[in-house]
Every structure is written in structure tokens, then in C-alpha cells.
C-alpha positions as YAML, in Angstrom:
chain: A
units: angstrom
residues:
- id: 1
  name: UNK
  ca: [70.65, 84.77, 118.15]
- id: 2
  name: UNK
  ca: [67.30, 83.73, 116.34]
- id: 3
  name: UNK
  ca: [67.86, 82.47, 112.82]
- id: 4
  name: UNK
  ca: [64.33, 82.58, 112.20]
- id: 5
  name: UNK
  ca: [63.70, 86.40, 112.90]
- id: 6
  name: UNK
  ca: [63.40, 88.51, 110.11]
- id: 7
  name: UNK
  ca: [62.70, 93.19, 110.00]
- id: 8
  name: UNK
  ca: [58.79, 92.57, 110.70]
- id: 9
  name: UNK
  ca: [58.01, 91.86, 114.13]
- id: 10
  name: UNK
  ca: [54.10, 91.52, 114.10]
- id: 11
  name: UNK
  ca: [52.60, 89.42, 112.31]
- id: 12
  name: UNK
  ca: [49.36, 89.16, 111.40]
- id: 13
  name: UNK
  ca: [47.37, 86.26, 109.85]
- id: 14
  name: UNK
  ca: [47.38, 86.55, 105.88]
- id: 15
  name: UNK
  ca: [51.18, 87.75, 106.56]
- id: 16
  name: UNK
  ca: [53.64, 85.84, 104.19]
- id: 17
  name: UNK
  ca: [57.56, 85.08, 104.16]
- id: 18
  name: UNK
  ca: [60.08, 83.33, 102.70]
- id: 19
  name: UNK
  ca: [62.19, 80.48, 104.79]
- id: 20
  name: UNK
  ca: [64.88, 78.97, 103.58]
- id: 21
  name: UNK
  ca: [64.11, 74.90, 102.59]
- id: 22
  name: UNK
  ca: [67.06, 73.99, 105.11]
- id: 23
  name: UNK
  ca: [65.85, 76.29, 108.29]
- id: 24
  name: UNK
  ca: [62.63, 74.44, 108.47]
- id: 25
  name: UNK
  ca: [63.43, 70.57, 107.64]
- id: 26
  name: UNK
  ca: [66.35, 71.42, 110.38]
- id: 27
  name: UNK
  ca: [64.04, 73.33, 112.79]
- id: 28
  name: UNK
  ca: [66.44, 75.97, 112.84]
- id: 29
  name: UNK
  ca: [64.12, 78.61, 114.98]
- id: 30
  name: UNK
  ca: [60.91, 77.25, 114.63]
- id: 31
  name: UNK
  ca: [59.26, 74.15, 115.38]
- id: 32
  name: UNK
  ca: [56.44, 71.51, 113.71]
- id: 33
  name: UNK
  ca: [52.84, 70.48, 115.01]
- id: 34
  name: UNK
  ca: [52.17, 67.27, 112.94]
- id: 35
  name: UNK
  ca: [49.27, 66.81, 114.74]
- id: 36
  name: UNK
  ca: [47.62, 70.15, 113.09]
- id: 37
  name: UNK
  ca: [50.47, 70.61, 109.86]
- id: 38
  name: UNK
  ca: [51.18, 73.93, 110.84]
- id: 39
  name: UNK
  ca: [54.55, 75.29, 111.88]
- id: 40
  name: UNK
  ca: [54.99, 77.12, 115.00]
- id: 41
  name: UNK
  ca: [57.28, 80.59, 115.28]
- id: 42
  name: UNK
  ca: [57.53, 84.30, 116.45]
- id: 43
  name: UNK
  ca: [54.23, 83.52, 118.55]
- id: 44
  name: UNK
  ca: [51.63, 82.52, 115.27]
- id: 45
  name: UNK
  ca: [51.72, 79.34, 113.39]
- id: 46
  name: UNK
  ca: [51.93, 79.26, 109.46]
- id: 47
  name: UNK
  ca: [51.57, 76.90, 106.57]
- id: 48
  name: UNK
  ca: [53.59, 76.58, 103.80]
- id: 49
  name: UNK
  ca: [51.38, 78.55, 100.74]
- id: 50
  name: UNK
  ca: [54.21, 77.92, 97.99]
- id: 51
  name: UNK
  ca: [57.86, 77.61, 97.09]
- id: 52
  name: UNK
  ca: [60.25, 78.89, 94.62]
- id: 53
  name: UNK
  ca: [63.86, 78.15, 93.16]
- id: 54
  name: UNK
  ca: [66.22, 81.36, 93.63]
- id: 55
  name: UNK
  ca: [68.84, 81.77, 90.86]
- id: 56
  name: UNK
  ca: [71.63, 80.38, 93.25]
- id: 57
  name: UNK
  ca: [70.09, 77.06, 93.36]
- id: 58
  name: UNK
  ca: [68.22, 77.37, 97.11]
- id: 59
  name: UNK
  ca: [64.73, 76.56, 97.53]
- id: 60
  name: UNK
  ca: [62.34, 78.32, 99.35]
- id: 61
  name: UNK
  ca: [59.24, 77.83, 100.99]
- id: 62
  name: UNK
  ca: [56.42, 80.47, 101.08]
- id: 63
  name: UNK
  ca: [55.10, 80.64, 104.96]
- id: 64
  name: UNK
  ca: [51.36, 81.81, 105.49]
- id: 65
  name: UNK
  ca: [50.51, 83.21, 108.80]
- id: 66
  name: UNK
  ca: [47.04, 80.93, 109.96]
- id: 67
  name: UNK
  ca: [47.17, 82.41, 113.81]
...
């Protein structure tokens, strides 16, 4: 099973989504290029754009599709 995949399938660069604070400091279905800060999943890489605080107490990061 992928924990990271989510309804959308194609993504295209300008795309956003929310991932769980936990998935990506555990790599949980994606991984990290420190070399270029950009995290790597579903075939495009993203940067975190944001983050917000849900009611129930988990964070969330906003991902940016760069490619």
C-alpha cells in the first residue's frame, strides 16, 4: 500500500497538498534530496509552501509541486 497516495493522480507543477508532519520527517512514501531541498514522490518533486495546525492538534505541511 502507498501511504503517500492521495484521489489525484497527475500532478502538475503549481499542484498543492497537504502531508501529514509525521509522513515526511519519517519518509513514509516519499523520499528527501538535500542536495536540491526538494522532496521526491508520485514521479515530481515538491517543496514545502506552508503549514497549518488542524483542530486535533496535527501539523501539516503544504507540498508545492516544482517538477
Amino acid at each position: 500500500m502507498d501511504l503517500f497516495r492521495v484521489v489525484k493522480q497527475a500532478w502538475e507543477p503549481g499542484d498543492t497538498r497537504e502531508v501529514e508532519s509525521t509522513r515526511l520527517e519519517k519518509q513514509l512514501g516519499v523520499e528527501y534530496d538535500s542536495y536540491r531541498r526538494v522532496y521526491l514522490a508520485d514521479g515530481r518533486e515538491w517543496t514545502i509552501a506552508g503549514q497549518i495546525a488542524k483542530e486535533d492538534g496535527r501539523k501539516y505541511y503544504i507540498l508545492e509541486c516544482v517538477g
